[in-house]
C-alpha positions as CSV (number, residue, x, y, z in Angstrom):
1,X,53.3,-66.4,52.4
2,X,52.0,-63.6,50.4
3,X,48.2,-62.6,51.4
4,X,48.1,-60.1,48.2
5,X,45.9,-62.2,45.7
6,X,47.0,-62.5,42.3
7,X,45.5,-62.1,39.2
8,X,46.0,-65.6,38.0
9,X,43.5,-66.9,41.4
10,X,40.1,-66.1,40.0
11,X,38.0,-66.3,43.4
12,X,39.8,-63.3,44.6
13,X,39.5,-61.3,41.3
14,X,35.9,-61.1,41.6
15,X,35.5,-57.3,41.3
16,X,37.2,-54.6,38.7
17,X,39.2,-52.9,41.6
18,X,41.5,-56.6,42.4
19,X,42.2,-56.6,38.5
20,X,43.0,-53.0,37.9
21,X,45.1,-53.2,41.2
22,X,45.8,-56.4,42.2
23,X,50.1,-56.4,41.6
24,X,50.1,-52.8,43.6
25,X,50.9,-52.6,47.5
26,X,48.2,-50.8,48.6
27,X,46.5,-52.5,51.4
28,X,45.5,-49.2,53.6
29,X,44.8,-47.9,50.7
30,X,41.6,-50.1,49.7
31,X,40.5,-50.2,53.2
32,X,39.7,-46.5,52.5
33,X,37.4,-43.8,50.7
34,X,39.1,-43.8,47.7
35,X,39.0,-48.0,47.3
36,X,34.8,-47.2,47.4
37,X,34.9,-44.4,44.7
38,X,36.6,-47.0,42.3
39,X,34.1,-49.6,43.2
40,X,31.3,-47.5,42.9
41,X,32.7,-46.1,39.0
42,X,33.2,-49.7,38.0
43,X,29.7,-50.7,39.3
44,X,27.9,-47.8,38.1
45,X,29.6,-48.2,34.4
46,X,29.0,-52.2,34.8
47,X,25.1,-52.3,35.5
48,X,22.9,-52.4,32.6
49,X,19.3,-51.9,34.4
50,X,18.1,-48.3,35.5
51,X,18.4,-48.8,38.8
52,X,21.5,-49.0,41.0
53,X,22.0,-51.9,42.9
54,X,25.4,-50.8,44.3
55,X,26.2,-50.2,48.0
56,X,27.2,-46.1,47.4
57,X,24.5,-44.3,45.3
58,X,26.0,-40.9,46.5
59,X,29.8,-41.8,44.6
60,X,27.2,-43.7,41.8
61,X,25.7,-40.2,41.6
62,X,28.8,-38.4,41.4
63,X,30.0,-40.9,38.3
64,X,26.9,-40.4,36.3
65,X,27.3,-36.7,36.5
66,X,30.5,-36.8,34.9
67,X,29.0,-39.7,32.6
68,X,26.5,-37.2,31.4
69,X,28.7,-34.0,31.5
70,X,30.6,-36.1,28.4
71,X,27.9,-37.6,27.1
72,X,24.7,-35.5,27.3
73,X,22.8,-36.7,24.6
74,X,22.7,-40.5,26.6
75,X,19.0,-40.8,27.5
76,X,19.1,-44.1,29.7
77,X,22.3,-42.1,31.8
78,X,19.8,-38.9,32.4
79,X,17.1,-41.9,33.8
80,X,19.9,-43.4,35.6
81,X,20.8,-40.6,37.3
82,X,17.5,-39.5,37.9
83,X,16.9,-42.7,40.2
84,X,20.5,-42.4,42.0
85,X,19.0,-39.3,42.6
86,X,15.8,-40.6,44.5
87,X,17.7,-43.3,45.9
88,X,20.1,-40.7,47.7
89,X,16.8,-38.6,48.6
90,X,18.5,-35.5,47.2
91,X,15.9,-32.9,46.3
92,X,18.2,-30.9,44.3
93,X,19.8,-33.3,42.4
94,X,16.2,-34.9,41.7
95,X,15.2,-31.2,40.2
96,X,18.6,-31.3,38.1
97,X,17.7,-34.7,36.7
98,X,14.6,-33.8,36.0
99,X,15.5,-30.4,34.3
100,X,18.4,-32.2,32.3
101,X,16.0,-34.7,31.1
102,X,12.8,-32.2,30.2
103,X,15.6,-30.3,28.0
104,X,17.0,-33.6,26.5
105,X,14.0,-34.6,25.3
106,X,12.9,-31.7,24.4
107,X,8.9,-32.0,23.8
108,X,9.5,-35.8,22.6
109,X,9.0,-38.4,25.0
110,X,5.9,-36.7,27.3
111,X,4.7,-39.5,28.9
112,X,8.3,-40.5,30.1
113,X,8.8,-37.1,31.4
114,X,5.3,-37.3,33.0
115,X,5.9,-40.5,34.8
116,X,9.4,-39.5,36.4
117,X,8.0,-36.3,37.6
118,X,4.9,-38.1,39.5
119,X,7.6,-40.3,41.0
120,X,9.1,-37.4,42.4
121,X,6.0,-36.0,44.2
122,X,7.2,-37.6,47.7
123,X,10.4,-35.9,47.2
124,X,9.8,-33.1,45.6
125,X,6.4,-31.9,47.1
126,X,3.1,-30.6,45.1
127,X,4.2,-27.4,44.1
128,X,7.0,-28.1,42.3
129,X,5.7,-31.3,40.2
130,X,2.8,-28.9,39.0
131,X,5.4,-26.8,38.0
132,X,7.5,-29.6,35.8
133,X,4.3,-31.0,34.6
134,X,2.9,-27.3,33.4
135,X,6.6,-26.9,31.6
136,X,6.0,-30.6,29.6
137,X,2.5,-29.9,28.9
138,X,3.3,-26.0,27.6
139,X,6.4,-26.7,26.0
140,X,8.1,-24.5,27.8
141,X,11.6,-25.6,28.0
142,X,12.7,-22.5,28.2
143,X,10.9,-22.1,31.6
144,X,12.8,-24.4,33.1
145,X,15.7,-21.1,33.3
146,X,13.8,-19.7,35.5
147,X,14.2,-22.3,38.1
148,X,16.7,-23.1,40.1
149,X,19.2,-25.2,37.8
150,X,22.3,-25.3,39.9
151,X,22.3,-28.6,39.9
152,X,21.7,-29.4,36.0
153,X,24.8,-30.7,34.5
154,X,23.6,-29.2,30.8
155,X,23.0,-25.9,32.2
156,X,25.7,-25.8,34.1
157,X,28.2,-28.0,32.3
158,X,27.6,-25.8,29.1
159,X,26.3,-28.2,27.1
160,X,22.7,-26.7,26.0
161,X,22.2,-26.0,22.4
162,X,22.4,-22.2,21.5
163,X,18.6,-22.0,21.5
164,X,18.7,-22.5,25.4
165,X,20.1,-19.0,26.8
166,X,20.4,-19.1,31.2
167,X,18.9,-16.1,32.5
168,X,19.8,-14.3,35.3
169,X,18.3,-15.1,38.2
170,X,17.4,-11.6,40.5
């Protein structure tokens, strides 16, 4: 008897990862690391609310990284990511979400950029939400070069406009 399920019984095609590989021999293989990476790109790419509901926002992270390296004019992927971002209580991808989405909007959209940057006071601290919130309120996008961006996928990914030049940091 053949314990591999097939595509043709639908109780045990429930997920993306049993359709994309249900007729391949791989049964060490989704007992592993990789098997969760799939998942986690299907269920990041499937969900339609901002925030993840998935069991690894760390790969979910990863994914909406590379979403927005291709796409970096896709507002609701910056606020997606900016929430994986919480959820994994990273405090530098937080800043990168954050810097990504002050330079996507770009002036436009204030009181979205206010409200994510209060919600990252218990993450971020004081000090660096009064620095966010001085950038919005100046219009100083430029400013935000002179932070630590390392973790910005349009600084870093290469994907500012020409206006936007990185300085070096001393």
């Amino acid at each position: 008897m053949n314990d591999k399920p097939s595509i043709d019984n639908k109780s045990a095609t429930e997920s993306h990862i049993w359709r994309a590989i249900s007729d391949w021999d791989l049964n060490e293989e989704l007992e592993s690391s990789l098997a969760d990476s799939i998942q986690s790109t299907f269920d990041s790419l499937d969900q339609k609310a901002l925030i993840y509901k998935g069991k690894h926002p760390e790969l979910g992270l990863k994914q909406m990284c590379r979403h927005i390296a291709r796409k970096p004019d896709d507002l609701p992927s910056h606020i997606k990511r900016f929430y994986l971002a919480m959820q994994t209580r990273s405090i530098a991808q937080v800043e990168g979400a954050l810097v990504d989405i002050i330079i996507i909007l770009r002036f436009h959209g204030k009181s979205l950029s206010e409200r994510l940057i209060k919600e990252s006071l218990p993450l971020l601290g004081q000090e660096k939400v009064e620095v966010f919130t001085s950038i919005v309120n100046d219009k100083t996008v430029n400013a935000v070069l002179n932070m630590d961006v390392s973790f910005s996928v349009l600084v870093n990914g290469n994907s500012l406009p020409a206006t936007f030049k990185r300085k070096e940091v001393s």
